[in-house]
N, C-alpha and C positions, 0 to 999 in steps of 0.2 A: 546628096550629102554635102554638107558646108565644107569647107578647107579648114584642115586646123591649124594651118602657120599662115600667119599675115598681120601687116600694122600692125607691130611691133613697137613700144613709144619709144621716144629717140633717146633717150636712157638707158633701156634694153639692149637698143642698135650699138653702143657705143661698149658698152658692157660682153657685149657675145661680141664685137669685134676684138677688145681686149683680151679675152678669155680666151681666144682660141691664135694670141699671138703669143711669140717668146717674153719672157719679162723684159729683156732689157729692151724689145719694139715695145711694149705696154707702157713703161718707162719711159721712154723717150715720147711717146702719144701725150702722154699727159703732164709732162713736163717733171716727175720726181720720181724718186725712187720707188720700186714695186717690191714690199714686204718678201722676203725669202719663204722656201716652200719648207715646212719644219716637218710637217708629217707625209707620210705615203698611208694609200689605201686601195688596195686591188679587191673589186668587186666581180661575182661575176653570177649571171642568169642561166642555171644550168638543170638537167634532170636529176632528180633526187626519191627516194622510198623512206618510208617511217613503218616500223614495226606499231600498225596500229590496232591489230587482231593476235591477241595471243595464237603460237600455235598454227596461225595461216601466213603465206606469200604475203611481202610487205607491200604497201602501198603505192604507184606510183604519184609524184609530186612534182612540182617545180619549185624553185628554191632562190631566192637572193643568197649569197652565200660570197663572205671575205675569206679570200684565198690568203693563207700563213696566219690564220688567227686563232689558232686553236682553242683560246679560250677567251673570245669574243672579242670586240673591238672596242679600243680605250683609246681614244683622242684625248686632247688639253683643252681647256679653255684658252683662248686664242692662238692657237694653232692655226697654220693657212697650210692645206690639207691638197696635196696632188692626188686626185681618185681616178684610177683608170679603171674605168668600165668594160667587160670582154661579155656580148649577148651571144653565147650558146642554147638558145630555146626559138624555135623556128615562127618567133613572131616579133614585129620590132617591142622596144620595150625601153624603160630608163626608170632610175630609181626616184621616186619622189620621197622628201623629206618630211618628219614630220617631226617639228620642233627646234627645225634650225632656220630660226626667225633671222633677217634682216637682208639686204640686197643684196648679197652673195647667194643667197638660196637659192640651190637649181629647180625649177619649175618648166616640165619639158612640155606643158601646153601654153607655154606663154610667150612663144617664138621659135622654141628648140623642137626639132624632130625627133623622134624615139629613136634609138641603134636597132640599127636594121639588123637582122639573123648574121651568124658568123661574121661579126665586126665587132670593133672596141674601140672608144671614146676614150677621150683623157682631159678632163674637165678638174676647177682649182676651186674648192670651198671654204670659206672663212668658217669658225667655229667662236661666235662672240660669246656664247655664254656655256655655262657651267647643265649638265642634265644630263636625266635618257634622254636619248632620240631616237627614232625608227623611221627605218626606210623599208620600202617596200613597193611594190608593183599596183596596188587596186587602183589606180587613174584605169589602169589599160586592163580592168576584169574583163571586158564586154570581148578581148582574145583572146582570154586564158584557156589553154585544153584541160589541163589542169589546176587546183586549186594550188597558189603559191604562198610560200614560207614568209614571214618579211626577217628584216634582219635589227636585234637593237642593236644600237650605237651607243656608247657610252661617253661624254665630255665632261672631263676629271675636272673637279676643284684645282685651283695652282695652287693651296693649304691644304694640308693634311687634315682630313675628317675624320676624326676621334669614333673608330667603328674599326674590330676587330678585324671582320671579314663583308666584303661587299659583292653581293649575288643577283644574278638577274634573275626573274619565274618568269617569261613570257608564256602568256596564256593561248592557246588556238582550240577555235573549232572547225570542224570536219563534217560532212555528210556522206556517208559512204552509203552506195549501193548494196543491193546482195551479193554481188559478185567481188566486193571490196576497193572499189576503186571508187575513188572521192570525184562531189561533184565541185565546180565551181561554184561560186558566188553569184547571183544575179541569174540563175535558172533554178527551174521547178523544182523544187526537193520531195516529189510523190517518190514513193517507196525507199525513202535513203533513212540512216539511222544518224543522229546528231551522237556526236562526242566531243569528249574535250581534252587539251593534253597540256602538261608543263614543260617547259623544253624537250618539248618532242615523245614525250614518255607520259603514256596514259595514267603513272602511278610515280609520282616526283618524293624521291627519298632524299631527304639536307638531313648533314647529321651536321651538331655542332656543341661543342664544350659548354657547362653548364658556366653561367657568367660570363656570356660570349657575346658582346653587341654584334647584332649582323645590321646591315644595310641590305635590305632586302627593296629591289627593282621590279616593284610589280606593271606589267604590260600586257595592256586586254587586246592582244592581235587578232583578235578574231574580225572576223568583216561584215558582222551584222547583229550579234548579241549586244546585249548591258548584262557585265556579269559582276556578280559579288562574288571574293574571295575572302575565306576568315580562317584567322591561323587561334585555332581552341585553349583557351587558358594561359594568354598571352597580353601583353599591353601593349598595342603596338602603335606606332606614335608616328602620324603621317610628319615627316618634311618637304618633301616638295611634291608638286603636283604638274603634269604634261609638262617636267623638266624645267619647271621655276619652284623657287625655296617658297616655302608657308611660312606663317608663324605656326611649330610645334603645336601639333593639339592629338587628343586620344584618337582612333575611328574608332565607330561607335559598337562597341559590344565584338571589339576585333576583325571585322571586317569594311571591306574598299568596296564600295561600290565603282561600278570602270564601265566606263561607252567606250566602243569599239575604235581602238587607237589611243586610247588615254592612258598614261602610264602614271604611278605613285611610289613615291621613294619613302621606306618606312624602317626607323628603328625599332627591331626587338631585341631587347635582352632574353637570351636562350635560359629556361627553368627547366621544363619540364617537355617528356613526351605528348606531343600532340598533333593532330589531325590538322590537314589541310581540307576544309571545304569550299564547293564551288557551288553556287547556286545561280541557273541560269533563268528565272523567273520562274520554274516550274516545278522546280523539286535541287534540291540541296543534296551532294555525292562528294565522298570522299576521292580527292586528288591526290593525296601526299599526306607525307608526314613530314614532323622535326621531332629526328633522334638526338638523347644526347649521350654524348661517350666522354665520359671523362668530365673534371671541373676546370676549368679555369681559375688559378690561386691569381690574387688580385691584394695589392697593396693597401687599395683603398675603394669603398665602396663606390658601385657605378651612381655618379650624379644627372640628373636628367639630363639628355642634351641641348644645348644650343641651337639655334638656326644657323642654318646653311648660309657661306657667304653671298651676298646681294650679288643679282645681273645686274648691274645698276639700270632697275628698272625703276618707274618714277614713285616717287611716297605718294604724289595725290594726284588727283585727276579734275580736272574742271569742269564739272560736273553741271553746272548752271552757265557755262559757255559751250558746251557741248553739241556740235551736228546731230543731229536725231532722224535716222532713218528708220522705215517699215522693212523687214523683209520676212515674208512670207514662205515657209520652208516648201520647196519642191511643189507652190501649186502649179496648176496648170497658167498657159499663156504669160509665166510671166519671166520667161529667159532662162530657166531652166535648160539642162540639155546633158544628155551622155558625155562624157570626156571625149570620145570620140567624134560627134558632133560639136564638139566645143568650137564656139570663136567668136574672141575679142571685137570682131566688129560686132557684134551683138550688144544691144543698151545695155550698160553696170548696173551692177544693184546699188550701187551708190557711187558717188567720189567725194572725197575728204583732201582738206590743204592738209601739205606736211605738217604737223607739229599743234594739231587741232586734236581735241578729245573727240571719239566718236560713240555714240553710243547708237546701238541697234534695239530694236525691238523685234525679238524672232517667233513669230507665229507658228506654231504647228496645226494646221488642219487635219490631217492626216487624223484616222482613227487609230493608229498605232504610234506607239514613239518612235521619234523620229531623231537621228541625232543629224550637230549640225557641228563642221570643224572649219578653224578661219585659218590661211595660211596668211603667213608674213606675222603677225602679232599677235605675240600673247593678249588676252584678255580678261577684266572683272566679273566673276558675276556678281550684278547687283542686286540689292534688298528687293523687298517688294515695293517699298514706297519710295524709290529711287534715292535713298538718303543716305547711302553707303553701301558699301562693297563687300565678300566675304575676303578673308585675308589670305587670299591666296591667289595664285593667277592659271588661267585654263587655257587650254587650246581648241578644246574637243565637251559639247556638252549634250547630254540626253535631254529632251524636253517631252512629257508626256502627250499622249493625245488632248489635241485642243487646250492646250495651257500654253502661254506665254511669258518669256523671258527677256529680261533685258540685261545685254552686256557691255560695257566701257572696254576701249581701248585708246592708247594713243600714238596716232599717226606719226611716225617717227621713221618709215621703211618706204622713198618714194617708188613708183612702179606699180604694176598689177599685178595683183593678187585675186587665187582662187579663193573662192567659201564651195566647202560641198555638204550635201545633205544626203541622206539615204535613211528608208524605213528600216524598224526592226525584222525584217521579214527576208528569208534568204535568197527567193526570186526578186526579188525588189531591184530595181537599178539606181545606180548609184548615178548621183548629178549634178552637176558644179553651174555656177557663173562664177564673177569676177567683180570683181572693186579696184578702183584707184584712187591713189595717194598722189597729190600732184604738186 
């Protein structure tokens, strides 16, 4: 087995030696003052059960789970965030991020070691932009005993978002045995039954006032579907997409289509009673409804909304100066490798100068879809005839069997970064290389 900590680039070195001193040594290292700590977050990896069988012994689980949040966690946009980590689950483990793009982003295969069992870590994250986020464990599936929870993250607007009430739906799926206990991710699923849940509950009741704008936080947690979710006799008007703003547009006939980790921030005006469906490519089942109790008396009619404040992320891309690499999803021989087998001395699937546009071209071989997710930066997807972009930015995208994709980003995050791939298939392993930015 390779080692998965070493050569580390000396950005990193300098970075995780800062990180793990007191500010005013961090401070005094680098000659200026070290930003104040405005937020707390106590994380922790512990056993957990979900009532996922009517009627029967609930489930056992593992769980990310922020201690004092009862009702989830709401960071700022730029907040510099103290997270102390405590691993109660008897295998090492550390939370990987998914959407908190830029060189504070912890990445615990990119020098850092996992938290060992019965220990706690106290690590400092910047929060540059505005979105969901989610964190969660699937780097480290290939330990799991059990199937684990991830956790969303929330980073607030520093403007108030004209939306009555703001909700999260994370979505999960399950294979449960006959005996009821869930398998992991990345083994056989012979004889287990798939299911699906909304925060945690096989059957998600939102009630809400008629004339009620929600912000609704949809996030397809699951570790290996593309799911669609559609909320029945509804308009409901994507804003932002893997926690960067769109330009406002319908989804099409009310539903999101979501690859596994991909989250969609969506205004609806509450009307009427309706059905939440979930269709996992094989058949469409009712998850939930939206009740409504009561009206909402309103001064003046609701006007369409506006877009969500800019991350100031760039207007254009230079698309005809742009790096153009190949990278071929998960085939064989070509750097691929378990998260566990990971490591950096292994040849990059690319490297790109700081402040260069980069455009990939992503190959799926694979007879099934395959999805592929880029850490450190967001990304475009572009046209077919590479002559523009869709208006919105991704992190996370589905590519069909044997159909190719091409996405722009721009290098703007120096260091290394993961990309990982994994099939739609729930034995399937999940598998990363690496890119750098130099």
């Amino acid at each position: 087995m390779k080692p998965r900590i070493f050569d580390p680039h000396r950005r990193e070195v300098l970075a995780g030696l800062l990180g793990g001193l007191g500010a005013s040594a961090a401070g005094l290292m680098t000659g200026g003052a070290v930003p104040p700590v405005t937020a707390q977050l106590a994380l922790q990896a512990r056993l957990a059960t979900l009532a996922l069988r009517p009627g029967q012994p609930p489930t056992p689980i593992w769980e990310l789970a922020a201690v004092s949040h009862t009702r989830g966690v709401h960071l700022k946009r730029g907040d510099r965030c103290e997270v102390v980590f405590r691993n109660d689950l008897p295998v090492p483990l550390a939370p990987v991020w998914y959407g908190l793009n830029g060189p504070a982003a912890a990445d615990p295969l990119r020098g850092r070691a996992p938290t060992a069992p019965d220990a706690t870590e106290t690590s400092i994250i910047s929060i540059p932009n505005a979105g969901t986020l989610l964190t969660d464990f699937r780097l480290f599936e290939d330990g799991l005993k059990q199937p684990a929870r991830p956790l969303p993250i929330i980073a607030e607007e520093t403007s108030r978002i004209a939306v009555d009430r703001d909700e999260v739906l994370l979505i999960e799926e399950w294979r449960l045995r006959p005996d009821g206990t869930a398998l992991p991710p990345g083994r056989d699923p012979k004889d287990t039954t798939p299911l699906y849940t909304i925060n945690g509950q096989t059957s998600c009741e939102l009630s809400a006032a008629a004339n009620e704008r929600l912000r609704l936080r949809f996030i397809n947690g699951s570790q290996r579907s593309v799911l669609a979710i559609k909320l029945e006799n509804h308009d409901v008007r994507v804003m932002a997409l893997d926690g960067q703003p769109a330009e406002p547009f319908p989804a099409r006939n009310g539903a999101l289509v979501l690859a596994p980790g991909a989250r969609a921030d969506a205004f609806v005006d509450a009307a009427t009673l309706a059905p939440f469906l979930l269709h996992d490519g094989k058949e469409a089942r009712p998850i939930g409804n939206l009740t409504i109790s009561g009206t909402m008396e309103r001064r003046a009619p609701l006007l369409p909304p506006q877009p969500l404040p800019a991350n100031a992320l760039p207007d254009q891309l230079d698309l005809r100066g742009a790096l153009r690499f190949d990278v071929a999803l998960g085939a064989p021989d070509t750097g691929w490798a378990r998260p566990a087998n990971f490591s950096t001395s292994s040849a990059p699937a690319f490297r790109a100068r700081s402040g260069r546009t980069v455009v990939l071209t992503l190959k799926n071989p694979a007879p099934i879809t395959t999805v592929f997710h880029l850490h450190g930066h967001p990304f475009r997807l572009l046209d077919k005839l590479d002559d523009g972009w869709k208006p919105y930015w991704l992190d996370t995208l589905a590519i069909e069997p044997g159909q190719t994709q091409r996405i722009a980003f721009a290098a703007t995050s120096p260091g290394r970064w993961l990309i990982e791939s994994v099939v739609t298939d729930w034995a399937a392993p999940r598998l990363v290389r690496w890119y750098a930015v130099e």
